[in-house]
PyMOL commands that place a pseudoatom at each C-alpha (Angstrom):
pseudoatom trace, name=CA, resn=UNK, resi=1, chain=A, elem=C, hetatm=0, pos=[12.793, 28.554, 5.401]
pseudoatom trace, name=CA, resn=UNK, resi=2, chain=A, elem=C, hetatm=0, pos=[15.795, 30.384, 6.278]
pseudoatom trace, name=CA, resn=UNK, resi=3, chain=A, elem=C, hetatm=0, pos=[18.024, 29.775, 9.227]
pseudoatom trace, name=CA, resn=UNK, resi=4, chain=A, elem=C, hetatm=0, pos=[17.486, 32.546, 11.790]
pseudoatom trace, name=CA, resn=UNK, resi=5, chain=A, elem=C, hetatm=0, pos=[19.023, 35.725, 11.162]
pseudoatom trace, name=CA, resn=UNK, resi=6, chain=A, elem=C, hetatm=0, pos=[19.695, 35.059, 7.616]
pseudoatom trace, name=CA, resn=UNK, resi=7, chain=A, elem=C, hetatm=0, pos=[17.801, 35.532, 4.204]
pseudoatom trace, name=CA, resn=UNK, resi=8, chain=A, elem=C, hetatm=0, pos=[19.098, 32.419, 2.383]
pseudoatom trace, name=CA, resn=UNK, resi=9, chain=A, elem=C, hetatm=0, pos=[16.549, 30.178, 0.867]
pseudoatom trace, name=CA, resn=UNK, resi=10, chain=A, elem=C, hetatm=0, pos=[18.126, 26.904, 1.639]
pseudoatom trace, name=CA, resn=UNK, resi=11, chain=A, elem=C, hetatm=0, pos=[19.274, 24.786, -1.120]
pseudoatom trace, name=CA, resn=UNK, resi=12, chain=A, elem=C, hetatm=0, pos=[17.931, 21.214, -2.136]
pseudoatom trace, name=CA, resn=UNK, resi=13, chain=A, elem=C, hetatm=0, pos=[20.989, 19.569, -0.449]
pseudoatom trace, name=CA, resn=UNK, resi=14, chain=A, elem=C, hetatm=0, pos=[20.326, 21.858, 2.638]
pseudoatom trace, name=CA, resn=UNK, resi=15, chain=A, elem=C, hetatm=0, pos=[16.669, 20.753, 3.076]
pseudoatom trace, name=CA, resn=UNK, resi=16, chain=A, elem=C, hetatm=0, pos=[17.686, 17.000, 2.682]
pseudoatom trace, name=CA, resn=UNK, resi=17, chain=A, elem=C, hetatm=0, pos=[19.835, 18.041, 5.589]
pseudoatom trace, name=CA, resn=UNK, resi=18, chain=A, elem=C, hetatm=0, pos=[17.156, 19.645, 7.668]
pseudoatom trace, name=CA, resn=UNK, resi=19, chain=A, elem=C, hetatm=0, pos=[15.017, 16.528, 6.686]
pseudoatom trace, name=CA, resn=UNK, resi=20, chain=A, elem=C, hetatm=0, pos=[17.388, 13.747, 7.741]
pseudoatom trace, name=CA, resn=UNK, resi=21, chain=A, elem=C, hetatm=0, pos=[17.548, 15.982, 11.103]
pseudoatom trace, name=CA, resn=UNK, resi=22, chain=A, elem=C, hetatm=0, pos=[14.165, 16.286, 11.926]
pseudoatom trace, name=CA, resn=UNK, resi=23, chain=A, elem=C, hetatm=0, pos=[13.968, 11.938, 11.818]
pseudoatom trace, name=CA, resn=UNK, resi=24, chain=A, elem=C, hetatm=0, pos=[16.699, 11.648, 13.864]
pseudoatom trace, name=CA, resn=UNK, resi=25, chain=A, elem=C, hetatm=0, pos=[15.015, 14.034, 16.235]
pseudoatom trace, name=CA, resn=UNK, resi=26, chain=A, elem=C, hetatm=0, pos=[11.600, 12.488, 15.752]
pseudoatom trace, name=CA, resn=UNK, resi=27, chain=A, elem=C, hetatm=0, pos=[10.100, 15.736, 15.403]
pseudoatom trace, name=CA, resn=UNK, resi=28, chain=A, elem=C, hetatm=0, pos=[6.884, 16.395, 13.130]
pseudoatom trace, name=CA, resn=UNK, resi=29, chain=A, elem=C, hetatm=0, pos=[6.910, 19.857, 13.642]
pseudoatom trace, name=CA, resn=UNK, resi=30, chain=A, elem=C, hetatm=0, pos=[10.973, 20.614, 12.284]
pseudoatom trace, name=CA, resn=UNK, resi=31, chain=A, elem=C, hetatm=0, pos=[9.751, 18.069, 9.990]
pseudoatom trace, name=CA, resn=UNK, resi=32, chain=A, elem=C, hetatm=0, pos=[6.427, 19.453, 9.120]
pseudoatom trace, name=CA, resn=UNK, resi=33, chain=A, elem=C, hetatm=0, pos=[7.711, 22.990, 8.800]
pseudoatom trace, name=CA, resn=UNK, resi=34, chain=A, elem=C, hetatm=0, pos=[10.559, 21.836, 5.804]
pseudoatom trace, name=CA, resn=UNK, resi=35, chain=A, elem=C, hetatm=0, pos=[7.100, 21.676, 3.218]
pseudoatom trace, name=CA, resn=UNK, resi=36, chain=A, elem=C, hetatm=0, pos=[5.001, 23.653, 1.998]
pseudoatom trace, name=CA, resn=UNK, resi=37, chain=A, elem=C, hetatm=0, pos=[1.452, 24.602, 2.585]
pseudoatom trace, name=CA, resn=UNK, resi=38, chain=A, elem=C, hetatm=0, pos=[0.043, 22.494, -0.588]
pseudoatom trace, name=CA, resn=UNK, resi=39, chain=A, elem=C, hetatm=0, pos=[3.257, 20.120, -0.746]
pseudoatom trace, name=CA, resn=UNK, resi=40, chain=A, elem=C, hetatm=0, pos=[2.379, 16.098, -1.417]
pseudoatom trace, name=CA, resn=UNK, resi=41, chain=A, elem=C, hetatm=0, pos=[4.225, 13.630, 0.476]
pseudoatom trace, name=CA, resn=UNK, resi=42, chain=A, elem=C, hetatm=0, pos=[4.278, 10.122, -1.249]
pseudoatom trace, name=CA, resn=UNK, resi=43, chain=A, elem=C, hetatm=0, pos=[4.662, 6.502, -0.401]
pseudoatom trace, name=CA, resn=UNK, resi=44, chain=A, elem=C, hetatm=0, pos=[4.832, 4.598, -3.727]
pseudoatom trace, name=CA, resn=UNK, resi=45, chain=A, elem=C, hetatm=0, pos=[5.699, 1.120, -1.495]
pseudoatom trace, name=CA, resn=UNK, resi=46, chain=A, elem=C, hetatm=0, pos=[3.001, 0.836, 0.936]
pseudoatom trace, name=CA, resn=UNK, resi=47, chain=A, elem=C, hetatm=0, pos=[3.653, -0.229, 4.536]
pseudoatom trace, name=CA, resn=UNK, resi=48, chain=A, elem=C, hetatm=0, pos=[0.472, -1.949, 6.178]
pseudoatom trace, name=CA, resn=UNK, resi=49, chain=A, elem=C, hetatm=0, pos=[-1.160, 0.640, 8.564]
pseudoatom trace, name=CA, resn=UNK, resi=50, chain=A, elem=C, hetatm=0, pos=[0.198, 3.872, 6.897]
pseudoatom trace, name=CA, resn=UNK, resi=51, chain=A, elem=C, hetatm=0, pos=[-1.772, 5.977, 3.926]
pseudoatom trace, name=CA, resn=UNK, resi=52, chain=A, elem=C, hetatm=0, pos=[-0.349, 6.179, 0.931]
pseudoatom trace, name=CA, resn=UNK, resi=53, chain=A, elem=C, hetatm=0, pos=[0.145, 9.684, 0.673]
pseudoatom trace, name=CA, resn=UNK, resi=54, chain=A, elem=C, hetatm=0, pos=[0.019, 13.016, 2.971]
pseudoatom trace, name=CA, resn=UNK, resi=55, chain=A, elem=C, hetatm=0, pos=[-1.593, 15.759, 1.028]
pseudoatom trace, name=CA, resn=UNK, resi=56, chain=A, elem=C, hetatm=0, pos=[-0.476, 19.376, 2.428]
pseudoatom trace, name=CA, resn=UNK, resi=57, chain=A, elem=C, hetatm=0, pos=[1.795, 20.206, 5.203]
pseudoatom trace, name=CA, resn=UNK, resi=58, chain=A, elem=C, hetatm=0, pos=[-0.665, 19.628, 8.191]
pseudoatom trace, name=CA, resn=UNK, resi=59, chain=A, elem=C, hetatm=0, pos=[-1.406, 16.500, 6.881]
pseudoatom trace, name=CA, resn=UNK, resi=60, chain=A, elem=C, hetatm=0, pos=[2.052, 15.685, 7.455]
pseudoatom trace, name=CA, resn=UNK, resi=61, chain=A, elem=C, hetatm=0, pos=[2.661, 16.905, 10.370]
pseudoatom trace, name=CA, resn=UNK, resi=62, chain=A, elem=C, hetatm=0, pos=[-0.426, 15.159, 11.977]
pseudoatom trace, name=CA, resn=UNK, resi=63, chain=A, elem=C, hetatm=0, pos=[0.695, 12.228, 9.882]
pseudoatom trace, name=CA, resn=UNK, resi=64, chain=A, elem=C, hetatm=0, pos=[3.993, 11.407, 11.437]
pseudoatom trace, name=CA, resn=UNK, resi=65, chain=A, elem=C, hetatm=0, pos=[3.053, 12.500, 14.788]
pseudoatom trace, name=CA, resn=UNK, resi=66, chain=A, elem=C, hetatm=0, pos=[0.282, 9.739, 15.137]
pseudoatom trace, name=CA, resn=UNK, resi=67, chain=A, elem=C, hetatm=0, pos=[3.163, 7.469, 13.564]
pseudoatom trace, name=CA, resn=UNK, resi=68, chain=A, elem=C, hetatm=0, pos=[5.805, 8.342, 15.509]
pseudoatom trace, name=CA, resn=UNK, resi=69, chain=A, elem=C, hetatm=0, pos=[3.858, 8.809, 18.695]
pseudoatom trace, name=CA, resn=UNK, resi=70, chain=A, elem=C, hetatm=0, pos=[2.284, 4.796, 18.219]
pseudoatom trace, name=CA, resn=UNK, resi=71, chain=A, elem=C, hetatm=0, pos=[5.576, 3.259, 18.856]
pseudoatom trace, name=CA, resn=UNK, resi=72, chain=A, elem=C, hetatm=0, pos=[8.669, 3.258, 20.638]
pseudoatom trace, name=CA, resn=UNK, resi=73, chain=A, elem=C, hetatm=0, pos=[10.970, 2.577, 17.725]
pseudoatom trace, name=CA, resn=UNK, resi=74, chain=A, elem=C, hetatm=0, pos=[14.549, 5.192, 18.043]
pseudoatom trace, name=CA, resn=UNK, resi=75, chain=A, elem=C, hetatm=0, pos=[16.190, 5.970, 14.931]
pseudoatom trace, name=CA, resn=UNK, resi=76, chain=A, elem=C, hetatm=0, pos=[19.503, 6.532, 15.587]
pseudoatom trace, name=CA, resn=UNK, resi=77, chain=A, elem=C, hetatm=0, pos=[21.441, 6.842, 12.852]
pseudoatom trace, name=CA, resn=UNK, resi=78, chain=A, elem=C, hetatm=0, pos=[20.541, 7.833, 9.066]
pseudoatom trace, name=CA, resn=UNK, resi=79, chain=A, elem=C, hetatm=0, pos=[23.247, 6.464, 6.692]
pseudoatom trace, name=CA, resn=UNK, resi=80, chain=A, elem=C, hetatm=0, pos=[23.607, 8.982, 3.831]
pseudoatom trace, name=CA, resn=UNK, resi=81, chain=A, elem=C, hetatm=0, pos=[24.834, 6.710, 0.871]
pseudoatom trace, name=CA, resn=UNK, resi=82, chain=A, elem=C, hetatm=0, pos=[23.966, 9.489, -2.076]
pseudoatom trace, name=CA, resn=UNK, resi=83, chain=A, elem=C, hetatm=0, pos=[22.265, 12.528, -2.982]
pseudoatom trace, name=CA, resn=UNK, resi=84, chain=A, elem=C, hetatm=0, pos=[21.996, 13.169, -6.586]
pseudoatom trace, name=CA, resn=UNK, resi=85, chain=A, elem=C, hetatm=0, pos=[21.071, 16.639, -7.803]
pseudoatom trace, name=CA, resn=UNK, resi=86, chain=A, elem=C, hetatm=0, pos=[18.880, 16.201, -11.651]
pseudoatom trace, name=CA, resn=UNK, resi=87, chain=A, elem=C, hetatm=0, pos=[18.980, 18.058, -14.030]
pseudoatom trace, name=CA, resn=UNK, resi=88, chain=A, elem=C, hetatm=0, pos=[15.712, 19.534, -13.219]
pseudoatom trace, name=CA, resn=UNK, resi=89, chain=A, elem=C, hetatm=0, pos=[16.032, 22.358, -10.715]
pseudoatom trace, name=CA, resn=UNK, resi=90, chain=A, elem=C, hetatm=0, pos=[15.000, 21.294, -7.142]
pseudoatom trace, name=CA, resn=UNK, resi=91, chain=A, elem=C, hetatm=0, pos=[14.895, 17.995, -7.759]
pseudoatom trace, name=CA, resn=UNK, resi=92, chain=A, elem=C, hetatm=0, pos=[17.420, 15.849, -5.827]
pseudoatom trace, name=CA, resn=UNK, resi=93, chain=A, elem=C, hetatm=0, pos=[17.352, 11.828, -5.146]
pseudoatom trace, name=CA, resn=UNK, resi=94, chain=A, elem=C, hetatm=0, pos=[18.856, 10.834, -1.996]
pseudoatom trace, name=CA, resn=UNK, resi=95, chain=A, elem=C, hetatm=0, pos=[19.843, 7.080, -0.840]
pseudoatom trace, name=CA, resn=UNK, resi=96, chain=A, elem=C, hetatm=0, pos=[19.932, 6.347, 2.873]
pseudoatom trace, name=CA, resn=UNK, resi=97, chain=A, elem=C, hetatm=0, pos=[19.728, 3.573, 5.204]
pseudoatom trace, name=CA, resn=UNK, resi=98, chain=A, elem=C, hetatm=0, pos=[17.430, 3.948, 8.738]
pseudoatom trace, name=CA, resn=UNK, resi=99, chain=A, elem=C, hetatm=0, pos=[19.247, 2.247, 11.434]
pseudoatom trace, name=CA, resn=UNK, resi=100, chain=A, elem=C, hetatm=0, pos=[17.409, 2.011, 15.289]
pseudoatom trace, name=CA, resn=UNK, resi=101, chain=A, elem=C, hetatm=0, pos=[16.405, 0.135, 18.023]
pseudoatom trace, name=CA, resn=UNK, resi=102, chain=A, elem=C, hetatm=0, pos=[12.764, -1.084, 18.901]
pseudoatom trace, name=CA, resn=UNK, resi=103, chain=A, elem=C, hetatm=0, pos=[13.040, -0.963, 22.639]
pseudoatom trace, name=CA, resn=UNK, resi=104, chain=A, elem=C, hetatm=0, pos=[12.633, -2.878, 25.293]
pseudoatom trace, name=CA, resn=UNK, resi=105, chain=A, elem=C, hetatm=0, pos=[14.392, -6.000, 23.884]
pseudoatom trace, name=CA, resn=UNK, resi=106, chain=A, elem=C, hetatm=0, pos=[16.404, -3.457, 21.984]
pseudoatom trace, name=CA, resn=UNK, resi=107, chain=A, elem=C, hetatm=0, pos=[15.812, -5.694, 18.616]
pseudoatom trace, name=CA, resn=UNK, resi=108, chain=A, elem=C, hetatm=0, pos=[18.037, -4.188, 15.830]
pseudoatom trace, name=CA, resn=UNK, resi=109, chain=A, elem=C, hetatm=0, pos=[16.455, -2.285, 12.560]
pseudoatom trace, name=CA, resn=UNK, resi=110, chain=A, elem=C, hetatm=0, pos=[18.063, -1.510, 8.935]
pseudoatom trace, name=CA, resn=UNK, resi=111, chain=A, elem=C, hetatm=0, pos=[15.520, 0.201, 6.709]
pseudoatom trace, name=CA, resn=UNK, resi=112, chain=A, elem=C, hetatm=0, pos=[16.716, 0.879, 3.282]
pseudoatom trace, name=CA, resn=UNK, resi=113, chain=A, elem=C, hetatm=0, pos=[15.240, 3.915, 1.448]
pseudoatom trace, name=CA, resn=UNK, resi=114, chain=A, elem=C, hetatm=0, pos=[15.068, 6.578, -1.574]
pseudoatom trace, name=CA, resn=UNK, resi=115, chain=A, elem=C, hetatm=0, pos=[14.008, 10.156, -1.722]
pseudoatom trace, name=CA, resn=UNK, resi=116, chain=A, elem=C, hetatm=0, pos=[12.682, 12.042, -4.319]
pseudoatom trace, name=CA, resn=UNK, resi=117, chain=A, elem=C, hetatm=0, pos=[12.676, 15.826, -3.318]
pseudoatom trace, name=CA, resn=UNK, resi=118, chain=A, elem=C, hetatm=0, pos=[11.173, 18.826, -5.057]
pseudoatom trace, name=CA, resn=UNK, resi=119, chain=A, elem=C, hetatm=0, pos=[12.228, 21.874, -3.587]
pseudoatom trace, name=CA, resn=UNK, resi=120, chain=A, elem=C, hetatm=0, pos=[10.633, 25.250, -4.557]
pseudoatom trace, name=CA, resn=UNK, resi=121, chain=A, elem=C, hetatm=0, pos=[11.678, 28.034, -2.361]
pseudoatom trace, name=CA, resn=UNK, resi=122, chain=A, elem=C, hetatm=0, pos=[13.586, 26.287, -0.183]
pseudoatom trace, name=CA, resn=UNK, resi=123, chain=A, elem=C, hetatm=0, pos=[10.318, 24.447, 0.677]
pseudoatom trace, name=CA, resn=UNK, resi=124, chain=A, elem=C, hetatm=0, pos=[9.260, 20.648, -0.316]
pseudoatom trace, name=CA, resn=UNK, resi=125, chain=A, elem=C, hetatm=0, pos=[6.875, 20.553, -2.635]
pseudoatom trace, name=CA, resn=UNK, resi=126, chain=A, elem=C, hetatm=0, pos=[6.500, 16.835, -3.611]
pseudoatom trace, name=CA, resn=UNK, resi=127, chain=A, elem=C, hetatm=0, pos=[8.295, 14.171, -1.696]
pseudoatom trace, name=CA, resn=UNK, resi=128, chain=A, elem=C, hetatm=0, pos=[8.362, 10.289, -3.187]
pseudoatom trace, name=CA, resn=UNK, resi=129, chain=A, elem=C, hetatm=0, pos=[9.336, 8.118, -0.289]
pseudoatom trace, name=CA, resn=UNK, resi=130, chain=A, elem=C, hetatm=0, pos=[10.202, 4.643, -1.279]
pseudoatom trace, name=CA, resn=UNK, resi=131, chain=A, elem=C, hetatm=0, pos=[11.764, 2.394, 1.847]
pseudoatom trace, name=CA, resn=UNK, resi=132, chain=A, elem=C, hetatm=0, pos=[11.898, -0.939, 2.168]
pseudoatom trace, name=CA, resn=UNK, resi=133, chain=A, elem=C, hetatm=0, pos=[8.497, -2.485, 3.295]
pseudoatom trace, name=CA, resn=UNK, resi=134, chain=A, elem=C, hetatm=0, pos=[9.592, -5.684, 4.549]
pseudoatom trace, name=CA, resn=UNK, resi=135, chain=A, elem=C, hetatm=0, pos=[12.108, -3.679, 6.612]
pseudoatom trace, name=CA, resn=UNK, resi=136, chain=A, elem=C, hetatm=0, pos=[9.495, -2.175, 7.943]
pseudoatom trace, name=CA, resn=UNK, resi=137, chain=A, elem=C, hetatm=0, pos=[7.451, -5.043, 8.781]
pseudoatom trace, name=CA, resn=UNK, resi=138, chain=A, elem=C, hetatm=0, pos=[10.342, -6.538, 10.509]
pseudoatom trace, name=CA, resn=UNK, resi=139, chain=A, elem=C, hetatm=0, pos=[11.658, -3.941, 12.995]
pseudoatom trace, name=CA, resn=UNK, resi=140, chain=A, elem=C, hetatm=0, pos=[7.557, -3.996, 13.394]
pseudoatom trace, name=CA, resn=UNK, resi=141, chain=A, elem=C, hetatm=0, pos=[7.425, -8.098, 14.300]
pseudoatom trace, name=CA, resn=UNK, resi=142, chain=A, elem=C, hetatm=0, pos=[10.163, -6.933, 16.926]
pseudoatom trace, name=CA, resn=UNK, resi=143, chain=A, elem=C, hetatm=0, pos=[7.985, -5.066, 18.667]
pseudoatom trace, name=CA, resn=UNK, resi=144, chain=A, elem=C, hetatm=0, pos=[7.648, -1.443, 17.339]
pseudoatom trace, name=CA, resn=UNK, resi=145, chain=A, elem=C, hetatm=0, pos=[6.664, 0.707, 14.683]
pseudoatom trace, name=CA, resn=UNK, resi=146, chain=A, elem=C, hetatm=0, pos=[9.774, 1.793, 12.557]
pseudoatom trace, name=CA, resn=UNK, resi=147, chain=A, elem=C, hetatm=0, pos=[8.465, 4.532, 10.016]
pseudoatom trace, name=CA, resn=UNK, resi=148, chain=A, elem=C, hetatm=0, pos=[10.587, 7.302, 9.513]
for i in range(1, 148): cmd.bond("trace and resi %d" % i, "trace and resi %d" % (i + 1))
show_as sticks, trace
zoom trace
Protein backbone atom coordinates (compact mmCIF):
# COMPACT_ATOMS: atom_id res chain seq x y z
CA UNK A 1 0.00 0.00 0.00
CA UNK A 2 1.46 3.18 -0.92
CA UNK A 3 2.43 5.97 1.39
CA UNK A 4 -0.08 8.81 1.04
CA UNK A 5 0.20 10.96 -1.82
CA UNK A 6 2.38 8.69 -3.71
CA UNK A 7 1.92 5.71 -6.24
CA UNK A 8 4.92 3.58 -5.18
CA UNK A 9 4.25 0.00 -4.39
CA UNK A 10 6.55 -0.40 -1.50
CA UNK A 11 9.40 -2.68 -1.80
CA UNK A 12 10.06 -5.99 0.26
CA UNK A 13 12.61 -4.12 2.47
CA UNK A 14 9.98 -1.26 2.83
CA UNK A 15 7.18 -3.57 4.11
CA UNK A 16 9.65 -5.29 6.61
CA UNK A 17 9.93 -1.69 7.66
CA UNK A 18 6.26 -0.95 7.96
CA UNK A 19 6.07 -4.42 9.74
CA UNK A 20 8.73 -3.94 12.41
CA UNK A 21 6.71 -0.49 12.96
CA UNK A 22 3.44 -1.65 13.43
CA UNK A 23 5.02 -4.16 16.62
CA UNK A 24 6.63 -1.51 18.07
CA UNK A 25 3.38 0.38 17.93
CA UNK A 26 1.31 -2.63 18.92
CA UNK A 27 -1.08 -1.92 16.33
CA UNK A 28 -3.16 -4.79 14.48
CA UNK A 29 -4.68 -2.58 12.23
CA UNK A 30 -1.06 -0.83 10.58
CA UNK A 31 -0.21 -4.34 11.02
CA UNK A 32 -3.20 -5.97 9.56
CA UNK A 33 -3.38 -3.58 6.64
CA UNK A 34 0.60 -4.57 5.39
CA UNK A 35 -1.24 -8.21 3.95
CA UNK A 36 -3.30 -9.07 1.76
CA UNK A 37 -6.87 -10.12 1.60
CA UNK A 38 -6.00 -14.07 1.14
CA UNK A 39 -2.33 -13.69 2.66
CA UNK A 40 -1.23 -16.76 5.26
CA UNK A 41 0.55 -15.86 8.28
CA UNK A 42 2.63 -18.83 9.75
CA UNK A 43 4.04 -20.02 13.00
CA UNK A 44 6.20 -23.08 12.22
CA UNK A 45 7.43 -23.05 16.26
CA UNK A 46 4.35 -23.11 18.20
CA UNK A 47 3.93 -21.01 21.35
CA UNK A 48 1.31 -22.61 23.87
CA UNK A 49 -1.98 -20.58 23.59
CA UNK A 50 -1.47 -19.17 20.01
CA UNK A 51 -2.80 -21.03 16.56
CA UNK A 52 -0.54 -22.07 14.36
CA UNK A 53 -1.40 -20.08 11.54
CA UNK A 54 -3.68 -16.88 10.58
CA UNK A 55 -5.36 -17.54 7.32
CA UNK A 56 -6.38 -14.08 5.49
CA UNK A 57 -5.86 -10.61 6.61
CA UNK A 58 -8.84 -10.34 9.13
CA UNK A 59 -7.74 -13.27 10.63
CA UNK A 60 -4.75 -11.45 11.47
CA UNK A 61 -5.83 -8.59 12.46
CA UNK A 62 -8.35 -10.18 14.97
CA UNK A 63 -5.46 -12.49 15.72
CA UNK A 64 -2.98 -10.13 17.22
CA UNK A 65 -5.48 -7.90 18.66
CA UNK A 66 -6.85 -10.67 21.08
CA UNK A 67 -2.95 -11.33 21.61
CA UNK A 68 -1.82 -8.17 22.12
CA UNK A 69 -4.86 -6.93 23.97
CA UNK A 70 -4.42 -10.26 26.73
CA UNK A 71 -1.31 -8.88 28.15
CA UNK A 72 0.59 -6.04 29.19
CA UNK A 73 3.90 -7.03 27.67
CA UNK A 74 5.75 -3.46 25.76
CA UNK A 75 8.01 -4.15 23.04
CA UNK A 76 10.31 -1.62 22.91
CA UNK A 77 12.86 -2.15 20.78
CA UNK A 78 13.18 -4.55 17.57
CA UNK A 79 16.89 -5.33 16.89
CA UNK A 80 17.30 -5.62 13.10
CA UNK A 81 20.35 -8.08 12.78
CA UNK A 82 19.67 -8.96 8.79
CA UNK A 83 17.40 -8.83 5.99
CA UNK A 84 18.31 -10.95 3.14
CA UNK A 85 16.65 -10.38 -0.22
CA UNK A 86 16.46 -14.28 -2.35
CA UNK A 87 16.73 -14.76 -5.32
CA UNK A 88 13.11 -15.23 -5.73
CA UNK A 89 11.31 -11.93 -6.20
CA UNK A 90 9.49 -10.76 -2.99
CA UNK A 91 10.93 -12.99 -0.93
CA UNK A 92 13.14 -11.52 1.84
CA UNK A 93 14.40 -13.28 5.30
CA UNK A 94 14.84 -10.97 8.07
CA UNK A 95 16.68 -11.70 11.59
CA UNK A 96 15.62 -9.66 14.60
CA UNK A 97 15.64 -9.76 18.23
CA UNK A 98 12.22 -8.54 20.39
CA UNK A 99 13.37 -6.73 23.37
CA UNK A 100 10.44 -5.38 26.18
CA UNK A 101 9.29 -5.18 29.44
CA UNK A 102 6.38 -7.26 31.10
CA UNK A 103 5.13 -4.64 33.48
CA UNK A 104 4.52 -4.18 36.69
CA UNK A 105 7.75 -5.81 38.00
CA UNK A 106 9.17 -4.56 34.75
CA UNK A 107 10.84 -8.25 34.22
CA UNK A 108 13.18 -8.02 31.15
CA UNK A 109 12.37 -9.97 27.63
CA UNK A 110 14.80 -11.00 24.57
CA UNK A 111 12.86 -12.90 21.94
CA UNK A 112 14.91 -14.09 19.10
CA UNK A 113 13.19 -14.45 15.68
CA UNK A 114 13.17 -15.05 11.70
CA UNK A 115 10.94 -13.80 8.97
CA UNK A 116 10.09 -15.18 5.90
CA UNK A 117 8.22 -12.51 3.74
CA UNK A 118 6.46 -12.84 0.41
CA UNK A 119 5.58 -9.68 -0.94
CA UNK A 120 3.30 -9.36 -4.03
CA UNK A 121 2.25 -5.88 -4.71
CA UNK A 122 3.69 -4.38 -2.04
CA UNK A 123 1.35 -6.60 0.05
CA UNK A 124 2.33 -9.85 2.28
CA UNK A 125 1.26 -12.70 0.92
CA UNK A 126 2.77 -15.53 3.07
CA UNK A 127 4.58 -14.75 6.25
CA UNK A 128 6.72 -17.75 8.16
CA UNK A 129 7.28 -16.53 11.66
CA UNK A 130 9.74 -18.56 13.56
CA UNK A 131 10.73 -16.90 17.24
CA UNK A 132 12.02 -18.41 19.94
CA UNK A 133 9.34 -20.37 22.00
CA UNK A 134 11.03 -20.69 25.17
CA UNK A 135 11.56 -16.91 24.93
CA UNK A 136 8.27 -16.67 24.80
CA UNK A 137 7.36 -18.79 27.59
CA UNK A 138 9.70 -16.91 29.73
CA UNK A 139 8.84 -13.19 29.37
CA UNK A 140 5.27 -15.20 29.86
CA UNK A 141 6.42 -16.90 33.54
CA UNK A 142 7.25 -13.09 34.28
CA UNK A 143 4.03 -12.15 34.14
CA UNK A 144 2.84 -11.25 30.57
CA UNK A 145 2.19 -12.34 27.24
CA UNK A 146 5.19 -11.42 24.88
CA UNK A 147 4.00 -12.30 21.21
CA UNK A 148 4.88 -9.98 18.71
Amino acid sequence: MPAPGTSAVPTPLEVLERYYQALLDKSADDLADLYAEDAVHEFPFASPGFPPRFEGREAVRAGYRAAWGAGPARVEEIRRVAAYETAEPGVIVAEHVVVGTVPPRNARFTVPGLLILRVDGGLLTRVRDYMDASGVAGARDAGGSTHR
